[in-house]
NUBA-317784 format. One record per residue: x, y, z of N, C-alpha, C in turn; residue number from 1. Coordinates in Angstrom, 1 decimal, m for minus. Layout:
N
     n.x     n.y     n.z    ca.x    ca.y    ca.z     c.x     c.y     c.z  resi
       X       Y       Z       X       Y       Z       X       Y       Z   NUM
...
// end
This chain:
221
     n.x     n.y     n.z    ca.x    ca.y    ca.z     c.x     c.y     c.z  resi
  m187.0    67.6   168.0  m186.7    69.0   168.3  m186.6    69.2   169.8     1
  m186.0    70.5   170.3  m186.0    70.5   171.2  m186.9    70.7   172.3     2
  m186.8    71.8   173.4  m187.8    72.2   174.3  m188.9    73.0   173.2     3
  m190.4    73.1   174.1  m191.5    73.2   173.5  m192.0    74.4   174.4     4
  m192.1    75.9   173.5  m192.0    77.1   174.1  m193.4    77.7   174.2     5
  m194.3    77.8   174.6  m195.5    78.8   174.5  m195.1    80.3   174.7     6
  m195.9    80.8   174.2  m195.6    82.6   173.9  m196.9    82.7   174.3     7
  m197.1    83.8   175.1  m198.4    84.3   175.9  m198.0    86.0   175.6     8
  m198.7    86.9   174.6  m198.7    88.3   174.8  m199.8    89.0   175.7     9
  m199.8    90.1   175.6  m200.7    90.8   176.6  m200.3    92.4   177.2    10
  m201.2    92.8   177.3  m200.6    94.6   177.2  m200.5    93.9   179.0    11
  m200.8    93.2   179.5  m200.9    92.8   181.0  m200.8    93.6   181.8    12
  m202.7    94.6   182.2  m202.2    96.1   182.5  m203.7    95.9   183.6    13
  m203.5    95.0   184.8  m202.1    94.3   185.3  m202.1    93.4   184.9    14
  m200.9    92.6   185.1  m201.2    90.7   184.8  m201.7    90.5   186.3    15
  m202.3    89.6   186.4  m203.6    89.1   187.3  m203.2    87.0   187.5    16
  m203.4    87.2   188.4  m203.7    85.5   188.6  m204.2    84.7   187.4    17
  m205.7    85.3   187.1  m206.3    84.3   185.6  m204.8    84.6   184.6    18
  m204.4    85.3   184.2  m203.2    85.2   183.2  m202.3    83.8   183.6    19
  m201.9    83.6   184.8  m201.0    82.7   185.4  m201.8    81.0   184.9    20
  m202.8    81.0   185.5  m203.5    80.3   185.6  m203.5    79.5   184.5    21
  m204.3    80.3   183.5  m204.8    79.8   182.3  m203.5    79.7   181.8    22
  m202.2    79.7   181.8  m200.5    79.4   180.9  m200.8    78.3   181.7    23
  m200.7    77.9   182.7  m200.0    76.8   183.7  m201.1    75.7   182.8    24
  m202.4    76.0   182.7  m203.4    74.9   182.2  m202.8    74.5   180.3    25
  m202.9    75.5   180.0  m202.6    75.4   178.7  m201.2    75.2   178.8    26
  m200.3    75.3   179.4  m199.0    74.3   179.7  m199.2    73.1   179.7    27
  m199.6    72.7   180.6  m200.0    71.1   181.0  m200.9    70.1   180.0    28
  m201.8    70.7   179.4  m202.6    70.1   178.3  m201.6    70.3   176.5    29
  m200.9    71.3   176.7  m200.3    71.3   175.2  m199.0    70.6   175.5    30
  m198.2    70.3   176.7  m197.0    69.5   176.5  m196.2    70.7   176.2    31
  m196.1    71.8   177.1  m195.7    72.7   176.8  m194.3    72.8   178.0    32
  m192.6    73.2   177.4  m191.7    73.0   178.8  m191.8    74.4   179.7    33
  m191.9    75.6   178.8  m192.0    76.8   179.4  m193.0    78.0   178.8    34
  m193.2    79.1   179.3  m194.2    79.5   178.8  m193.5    81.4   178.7    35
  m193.5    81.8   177.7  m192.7    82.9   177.7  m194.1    83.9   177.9    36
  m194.0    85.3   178.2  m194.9    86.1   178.8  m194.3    87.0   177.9    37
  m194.9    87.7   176.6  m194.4    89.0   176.0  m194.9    90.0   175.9    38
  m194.5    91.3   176.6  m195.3    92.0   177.1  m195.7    93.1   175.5    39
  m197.1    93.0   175.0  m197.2    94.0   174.0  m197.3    95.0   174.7    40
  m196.0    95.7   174.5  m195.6    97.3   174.8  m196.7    98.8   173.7    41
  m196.8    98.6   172.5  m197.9    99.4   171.6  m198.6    98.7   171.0    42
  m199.6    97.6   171.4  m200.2    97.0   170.5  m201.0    97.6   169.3    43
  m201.2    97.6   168.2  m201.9    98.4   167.1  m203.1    97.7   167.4    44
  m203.5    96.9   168.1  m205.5    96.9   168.3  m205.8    97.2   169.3    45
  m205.0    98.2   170.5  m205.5    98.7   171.4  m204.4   100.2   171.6    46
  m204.8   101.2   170.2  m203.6   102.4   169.9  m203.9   103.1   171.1    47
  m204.9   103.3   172.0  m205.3   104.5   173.3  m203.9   103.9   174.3    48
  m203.4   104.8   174.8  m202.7   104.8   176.1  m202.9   104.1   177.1    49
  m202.0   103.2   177.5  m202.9   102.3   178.6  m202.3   103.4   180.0    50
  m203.3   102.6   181.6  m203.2   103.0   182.2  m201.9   103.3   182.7    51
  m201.2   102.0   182.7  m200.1   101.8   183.4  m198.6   102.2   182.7    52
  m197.6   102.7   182.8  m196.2   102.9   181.9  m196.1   101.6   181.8    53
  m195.4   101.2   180.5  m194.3   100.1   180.3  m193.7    99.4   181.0    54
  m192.5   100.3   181.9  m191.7    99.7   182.7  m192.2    99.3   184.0    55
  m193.7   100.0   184.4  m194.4    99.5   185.4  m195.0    98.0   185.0    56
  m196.1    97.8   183.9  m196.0    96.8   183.5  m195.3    95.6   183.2    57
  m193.9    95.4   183.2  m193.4    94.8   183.1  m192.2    94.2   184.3    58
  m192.6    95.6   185.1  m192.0    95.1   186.5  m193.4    94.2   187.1    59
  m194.8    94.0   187.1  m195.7    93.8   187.6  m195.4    91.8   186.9    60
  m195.1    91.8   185.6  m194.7    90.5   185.3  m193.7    89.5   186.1    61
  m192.4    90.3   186.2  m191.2    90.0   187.1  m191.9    89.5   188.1    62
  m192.8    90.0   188.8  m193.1    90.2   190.3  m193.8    89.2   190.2    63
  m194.7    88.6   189.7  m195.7    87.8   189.4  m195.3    86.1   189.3    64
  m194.1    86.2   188.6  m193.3    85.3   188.2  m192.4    84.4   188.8    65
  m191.8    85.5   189.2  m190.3    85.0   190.3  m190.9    84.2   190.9    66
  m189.6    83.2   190.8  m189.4    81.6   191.3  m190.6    81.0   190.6    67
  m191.3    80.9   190.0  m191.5    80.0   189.1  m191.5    79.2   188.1    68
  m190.3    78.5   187.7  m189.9    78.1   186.6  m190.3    77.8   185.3    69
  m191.9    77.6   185.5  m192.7    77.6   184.3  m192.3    78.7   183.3    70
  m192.6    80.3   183.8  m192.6    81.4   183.2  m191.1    82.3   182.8    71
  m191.0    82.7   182.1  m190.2    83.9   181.4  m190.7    84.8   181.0    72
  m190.0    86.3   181.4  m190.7    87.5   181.1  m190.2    88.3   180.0    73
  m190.4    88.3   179.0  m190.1    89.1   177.9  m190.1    90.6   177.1    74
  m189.4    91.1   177.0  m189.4    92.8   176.7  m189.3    92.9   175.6    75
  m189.1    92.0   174.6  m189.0    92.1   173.3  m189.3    92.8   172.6    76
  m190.9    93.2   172.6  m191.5    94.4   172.4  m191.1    96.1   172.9    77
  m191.2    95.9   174.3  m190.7    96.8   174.5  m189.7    97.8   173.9    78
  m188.6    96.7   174.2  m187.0    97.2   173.3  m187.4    98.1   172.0    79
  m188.4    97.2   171.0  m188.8    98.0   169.5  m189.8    98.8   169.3    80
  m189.2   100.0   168.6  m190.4   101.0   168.0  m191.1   100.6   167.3    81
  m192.2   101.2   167.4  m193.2   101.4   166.7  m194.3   100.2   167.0    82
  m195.2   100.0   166.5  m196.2    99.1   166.8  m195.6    97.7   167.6    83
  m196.2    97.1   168.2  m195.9    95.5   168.5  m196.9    94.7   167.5    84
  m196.1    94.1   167.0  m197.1    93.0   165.6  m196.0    91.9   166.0    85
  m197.1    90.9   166.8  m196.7    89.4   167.0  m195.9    88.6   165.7    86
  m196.4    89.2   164.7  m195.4    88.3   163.3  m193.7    88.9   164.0    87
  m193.6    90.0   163.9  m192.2    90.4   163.9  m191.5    89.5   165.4    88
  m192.4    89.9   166.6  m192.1    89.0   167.6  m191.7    87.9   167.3    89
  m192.6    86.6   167.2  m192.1    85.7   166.7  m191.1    85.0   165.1    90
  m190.6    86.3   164.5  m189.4    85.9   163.7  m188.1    85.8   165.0    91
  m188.1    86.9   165.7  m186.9    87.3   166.3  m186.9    85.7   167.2    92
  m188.0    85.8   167.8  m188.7    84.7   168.9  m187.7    83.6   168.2    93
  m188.1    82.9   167.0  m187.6    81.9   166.3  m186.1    82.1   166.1    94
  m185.8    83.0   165.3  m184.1    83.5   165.2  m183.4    83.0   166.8    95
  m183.8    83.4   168.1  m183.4    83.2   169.4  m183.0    81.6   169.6    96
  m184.3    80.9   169.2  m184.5    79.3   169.5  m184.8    78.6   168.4    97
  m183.9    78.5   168.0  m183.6    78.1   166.6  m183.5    76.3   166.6    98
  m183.6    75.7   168.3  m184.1    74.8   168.7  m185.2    74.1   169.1    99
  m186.2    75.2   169.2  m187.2    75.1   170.5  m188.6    75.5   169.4   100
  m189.4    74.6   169.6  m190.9    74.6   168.9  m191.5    75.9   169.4   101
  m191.6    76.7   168.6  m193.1    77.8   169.5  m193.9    77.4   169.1   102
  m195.2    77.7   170.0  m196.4    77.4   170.6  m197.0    79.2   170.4   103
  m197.5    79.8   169.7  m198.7    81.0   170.1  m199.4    80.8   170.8   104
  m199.7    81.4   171.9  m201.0    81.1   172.9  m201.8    82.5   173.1   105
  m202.7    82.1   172.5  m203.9    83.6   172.2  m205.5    82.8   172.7   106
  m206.1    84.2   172.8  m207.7    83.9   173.5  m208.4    83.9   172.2   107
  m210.0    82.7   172.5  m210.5    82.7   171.0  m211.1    84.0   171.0   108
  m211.3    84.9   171.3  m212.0    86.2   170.8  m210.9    87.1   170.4   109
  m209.7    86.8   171.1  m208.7    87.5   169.7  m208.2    86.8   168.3   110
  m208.4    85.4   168.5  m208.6    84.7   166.4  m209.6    85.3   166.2   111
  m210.7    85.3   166.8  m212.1    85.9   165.7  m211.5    87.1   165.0   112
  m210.2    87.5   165.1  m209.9    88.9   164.9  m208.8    88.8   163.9   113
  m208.3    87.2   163.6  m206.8    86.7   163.5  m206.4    87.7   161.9   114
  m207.7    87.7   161.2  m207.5    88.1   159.6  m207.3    89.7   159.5   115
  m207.3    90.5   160.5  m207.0    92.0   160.6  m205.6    92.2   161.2   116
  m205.3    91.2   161.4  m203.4    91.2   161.9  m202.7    90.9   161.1   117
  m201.7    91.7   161.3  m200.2    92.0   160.3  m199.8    90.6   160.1   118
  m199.8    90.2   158.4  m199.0    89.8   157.8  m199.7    88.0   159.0   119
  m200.8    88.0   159.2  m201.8    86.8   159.9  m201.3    85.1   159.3   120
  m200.9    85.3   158.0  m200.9    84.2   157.0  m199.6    83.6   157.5   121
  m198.6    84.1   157.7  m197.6    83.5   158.2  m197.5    83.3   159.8   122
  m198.6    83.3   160.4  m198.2    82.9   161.7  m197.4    81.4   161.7   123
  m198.3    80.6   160.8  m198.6    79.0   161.3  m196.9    78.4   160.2   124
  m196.3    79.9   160.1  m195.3    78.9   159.5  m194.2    79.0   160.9   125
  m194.3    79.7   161.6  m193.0    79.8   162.9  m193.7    79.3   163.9   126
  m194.7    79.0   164.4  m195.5    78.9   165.5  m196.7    77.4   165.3   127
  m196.6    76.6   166.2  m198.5    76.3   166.5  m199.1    77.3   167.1   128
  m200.2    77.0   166.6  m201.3    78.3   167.4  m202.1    77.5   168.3   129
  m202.4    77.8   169.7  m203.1    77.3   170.2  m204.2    78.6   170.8   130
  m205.7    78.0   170.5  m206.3    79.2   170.9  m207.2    78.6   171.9   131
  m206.9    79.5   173.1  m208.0    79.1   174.6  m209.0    79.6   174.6   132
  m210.3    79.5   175.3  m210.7    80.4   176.2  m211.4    80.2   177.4   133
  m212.0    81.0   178.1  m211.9    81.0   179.5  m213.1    79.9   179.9   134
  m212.9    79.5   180.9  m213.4    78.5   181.6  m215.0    78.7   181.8   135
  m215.2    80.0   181.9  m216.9    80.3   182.2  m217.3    80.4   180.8   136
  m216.7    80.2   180.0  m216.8    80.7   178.3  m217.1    79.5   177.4   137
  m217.5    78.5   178.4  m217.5    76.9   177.3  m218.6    77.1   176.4   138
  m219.6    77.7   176.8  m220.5    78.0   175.6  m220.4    78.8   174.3   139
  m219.7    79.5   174.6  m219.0    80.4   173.3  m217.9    79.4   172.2   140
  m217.3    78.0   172.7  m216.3    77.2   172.4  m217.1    77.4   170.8   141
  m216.1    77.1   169.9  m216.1    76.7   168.5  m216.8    75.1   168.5   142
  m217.7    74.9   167.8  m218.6    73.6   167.4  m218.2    73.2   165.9   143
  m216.9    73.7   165.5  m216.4    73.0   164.4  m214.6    73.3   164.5   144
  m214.1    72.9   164.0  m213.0    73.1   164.5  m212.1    74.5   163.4   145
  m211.0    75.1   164.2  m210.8    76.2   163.9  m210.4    76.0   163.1   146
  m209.9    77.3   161.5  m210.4    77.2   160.4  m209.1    78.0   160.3   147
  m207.9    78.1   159.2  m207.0    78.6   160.0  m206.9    80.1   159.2   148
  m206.0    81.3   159.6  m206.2    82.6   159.0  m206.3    82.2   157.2   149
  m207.5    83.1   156.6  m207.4    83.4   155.2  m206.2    83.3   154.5   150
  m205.5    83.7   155.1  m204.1    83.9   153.6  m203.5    82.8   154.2   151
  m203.4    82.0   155.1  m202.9    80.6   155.1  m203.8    79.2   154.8   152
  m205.2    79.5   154.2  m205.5    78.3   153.8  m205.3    77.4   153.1   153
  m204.6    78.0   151.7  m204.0    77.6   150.6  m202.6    76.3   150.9   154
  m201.7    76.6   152.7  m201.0    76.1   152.9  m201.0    75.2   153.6   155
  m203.0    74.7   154.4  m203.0    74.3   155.1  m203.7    72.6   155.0   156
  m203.8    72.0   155.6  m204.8    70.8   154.8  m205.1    70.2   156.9   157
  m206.7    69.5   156.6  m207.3    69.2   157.5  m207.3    67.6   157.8   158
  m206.5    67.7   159.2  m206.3    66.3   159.5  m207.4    65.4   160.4   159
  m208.5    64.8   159.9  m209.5    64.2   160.7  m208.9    63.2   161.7   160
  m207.9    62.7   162.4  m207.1    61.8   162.9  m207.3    62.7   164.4   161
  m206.9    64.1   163.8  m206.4    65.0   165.0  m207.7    65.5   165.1   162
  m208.4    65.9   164.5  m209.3    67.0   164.3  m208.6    68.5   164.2   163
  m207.9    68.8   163.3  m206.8    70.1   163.6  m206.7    70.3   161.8   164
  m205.9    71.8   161.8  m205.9    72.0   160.7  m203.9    71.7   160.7   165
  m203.4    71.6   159.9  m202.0    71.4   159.7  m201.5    72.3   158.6   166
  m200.5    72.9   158.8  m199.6    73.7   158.0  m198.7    73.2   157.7   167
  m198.2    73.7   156.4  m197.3    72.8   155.4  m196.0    72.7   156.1   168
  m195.9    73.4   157.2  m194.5    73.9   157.7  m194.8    72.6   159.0   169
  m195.8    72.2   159.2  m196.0    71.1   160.3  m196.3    71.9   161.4   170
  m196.8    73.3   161.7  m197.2    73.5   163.0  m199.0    73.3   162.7   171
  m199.3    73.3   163.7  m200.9    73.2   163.9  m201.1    74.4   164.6   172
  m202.8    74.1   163.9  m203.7    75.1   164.8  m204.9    74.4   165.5   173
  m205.4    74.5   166.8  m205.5    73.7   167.9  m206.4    74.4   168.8   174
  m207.7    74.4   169.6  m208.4    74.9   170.2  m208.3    74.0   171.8   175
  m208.1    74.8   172.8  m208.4    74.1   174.2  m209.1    74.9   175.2   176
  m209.8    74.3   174.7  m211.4    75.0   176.1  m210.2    74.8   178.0   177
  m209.8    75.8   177.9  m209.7    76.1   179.6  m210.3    75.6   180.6   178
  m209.3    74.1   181.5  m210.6    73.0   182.5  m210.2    73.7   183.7   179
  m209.3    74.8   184.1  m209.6    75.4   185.3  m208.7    76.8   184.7   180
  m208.8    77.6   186.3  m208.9    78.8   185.6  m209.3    79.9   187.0   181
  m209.1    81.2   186.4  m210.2    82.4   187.3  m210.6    83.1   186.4   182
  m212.0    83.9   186.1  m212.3    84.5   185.7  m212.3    86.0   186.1   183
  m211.0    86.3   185.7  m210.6    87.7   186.1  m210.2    88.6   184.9   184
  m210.8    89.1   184.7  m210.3    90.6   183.7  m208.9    91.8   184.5   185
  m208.6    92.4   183.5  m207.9    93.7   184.0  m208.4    94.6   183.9   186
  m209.5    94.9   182.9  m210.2    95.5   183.2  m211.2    95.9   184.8   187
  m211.3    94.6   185.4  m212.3    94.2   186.8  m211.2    94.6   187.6   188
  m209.8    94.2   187.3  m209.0    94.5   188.5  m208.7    96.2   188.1   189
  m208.5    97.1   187.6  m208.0    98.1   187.5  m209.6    99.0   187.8   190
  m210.4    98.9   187.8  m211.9    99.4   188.3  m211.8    98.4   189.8   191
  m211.8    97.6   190.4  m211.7    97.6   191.8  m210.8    98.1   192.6   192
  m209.3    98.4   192.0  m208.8    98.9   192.5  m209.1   100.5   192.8   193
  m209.9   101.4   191.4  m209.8   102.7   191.5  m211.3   102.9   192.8   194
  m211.7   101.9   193.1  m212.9   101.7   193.9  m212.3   101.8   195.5   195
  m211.1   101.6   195.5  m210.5   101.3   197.0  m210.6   100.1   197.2   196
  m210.8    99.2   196.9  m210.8    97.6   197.5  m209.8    96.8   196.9   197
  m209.4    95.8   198.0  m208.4    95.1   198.2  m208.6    94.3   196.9   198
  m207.1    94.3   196.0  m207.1    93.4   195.1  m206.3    92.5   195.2   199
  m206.0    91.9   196.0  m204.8    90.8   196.6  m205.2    89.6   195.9   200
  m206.4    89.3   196.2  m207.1    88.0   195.6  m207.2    88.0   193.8   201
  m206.8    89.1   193.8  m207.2    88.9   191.9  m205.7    89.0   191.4   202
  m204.6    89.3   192.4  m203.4    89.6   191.5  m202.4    89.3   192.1   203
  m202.1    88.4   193.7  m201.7    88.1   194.4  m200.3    89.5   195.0   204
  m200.2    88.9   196.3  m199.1    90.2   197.3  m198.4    91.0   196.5   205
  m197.5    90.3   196.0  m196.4    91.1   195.2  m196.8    92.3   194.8   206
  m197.7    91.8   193.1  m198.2    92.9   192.6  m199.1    94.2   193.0   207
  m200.0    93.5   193.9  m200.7    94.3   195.0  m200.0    95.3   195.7   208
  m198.7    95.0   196.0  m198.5    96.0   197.0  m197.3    96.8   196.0   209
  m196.9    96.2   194.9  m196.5    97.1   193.9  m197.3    98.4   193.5   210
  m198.3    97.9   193.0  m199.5    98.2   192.6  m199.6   100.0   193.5   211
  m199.7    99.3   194.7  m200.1   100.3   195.9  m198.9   101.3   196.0   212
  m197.6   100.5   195.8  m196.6   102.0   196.2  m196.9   103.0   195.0   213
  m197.1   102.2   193.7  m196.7   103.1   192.4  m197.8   104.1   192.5   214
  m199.0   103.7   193.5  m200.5   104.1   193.2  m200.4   104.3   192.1   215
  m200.8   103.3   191.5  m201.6   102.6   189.9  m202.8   102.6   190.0   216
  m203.5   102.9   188.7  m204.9   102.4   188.9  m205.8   103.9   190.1   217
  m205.3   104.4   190.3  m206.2   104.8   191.6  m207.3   105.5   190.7   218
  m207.2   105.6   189.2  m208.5   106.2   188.5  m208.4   105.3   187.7   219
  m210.0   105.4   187.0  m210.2   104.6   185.5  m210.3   105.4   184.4   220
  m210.3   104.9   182.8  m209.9   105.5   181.8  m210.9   105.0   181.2   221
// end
């Protein structure tokens, strides 16, 4: 098959350096060629309003990005009504690259959540799942290996060779502890900003001074 795609969602409100970071790592360790950025525009597990508009957020990805060839910025969501549910994403995702392996790349504290997501059971047939998490987080890492959503068990079988679980469709599900990294929230950066302090270091120029013309952030929610 062809090129080998990772999909990274995220309400990214802002996207921040740790977002970059942790793709480029989990690029490099999964054999990944590019890493798409999908911005969930309404995600149904976060229904409250975020701070930032859409098209602010998603110009903050642009900005973030440019000239790096790793990344692609994605509106996919955006474009469609009603909820963002990653299954729908990744049909259209696949319909597009009808060449190209996807890769899911999600944090392990959102699988702990994987069985309350739309239509979950079918991830592992359009996608590998690869689930990260953060570098300060090794202690939290899974001590058995990940177990794949409920309504795809039935399709899955466990390969001790890999240590991985395998889906009938041949993607895998796959855990990689994060070996570098920043430990930066959006949450940390959208509260230092409404604080008046410089967030250059947590979200680099661009965004920053995006940030500053839109005056974003200047309160918390």
């Amino acid at each position: 098959m062809g090129k080998r795609l990772g999909i990274l969602g995220g309400t990214f409100d802002p996207v921040h350096l740790g977002h970059l970071q942790a793709a480029r790592d989990t690029a490099a360790a999964c054999d990944l060629d590019e890493v798409l950025l999908v911005l969930s525009a309404r995600p149904p597990h976060k229904p409250q309003a975020e701070p930032a508009p859409i098209a602010d957020r998603l110009q903050m990805l642009e900005l973030a990005t440019a000239g790096d060839p790793l990344f692609e910025v994605s509106d996919i969501e955006a474009r469609r009504s009603g909820p963002s549910y990653m299954m729908d994403t990744l049909s259209a995702l696949a319909e597009q690259h009808s060449d190209t392996r996807l890769a899911l790349i999600m944090g392990y504290d959102a699988y702990t959540d994987i069985d309350t997501w739309y239509r979950a059971g079918d991830l592992l047939e359009l996608a590998d799942v690869i689930v990260t998490s953060r570098p300060d987080h090794a202690r939290r890492a899974p001590t058995t290996p990940l177990k794949p959503p409920i309504a795809a068990r039935n399709a899955c079988c466990y390969d001790p060779d890999i240590g991985r679980y395998i889906h009938s469709s041949g993607h895998s599900l796959r855990y990689h502890q994060l070996t570098t990294g920043l430990s930066i929230s959006a949450s940390a950066v959208r509260a230092q900003r409404a604080a008046k302090q410089d967030i250059t270091d947590l979200v680099g120029s661009r965004v920053a001074d995006y940030i500053e013309k839109r005056q974003l952030y200047v309160t918390t929610l």
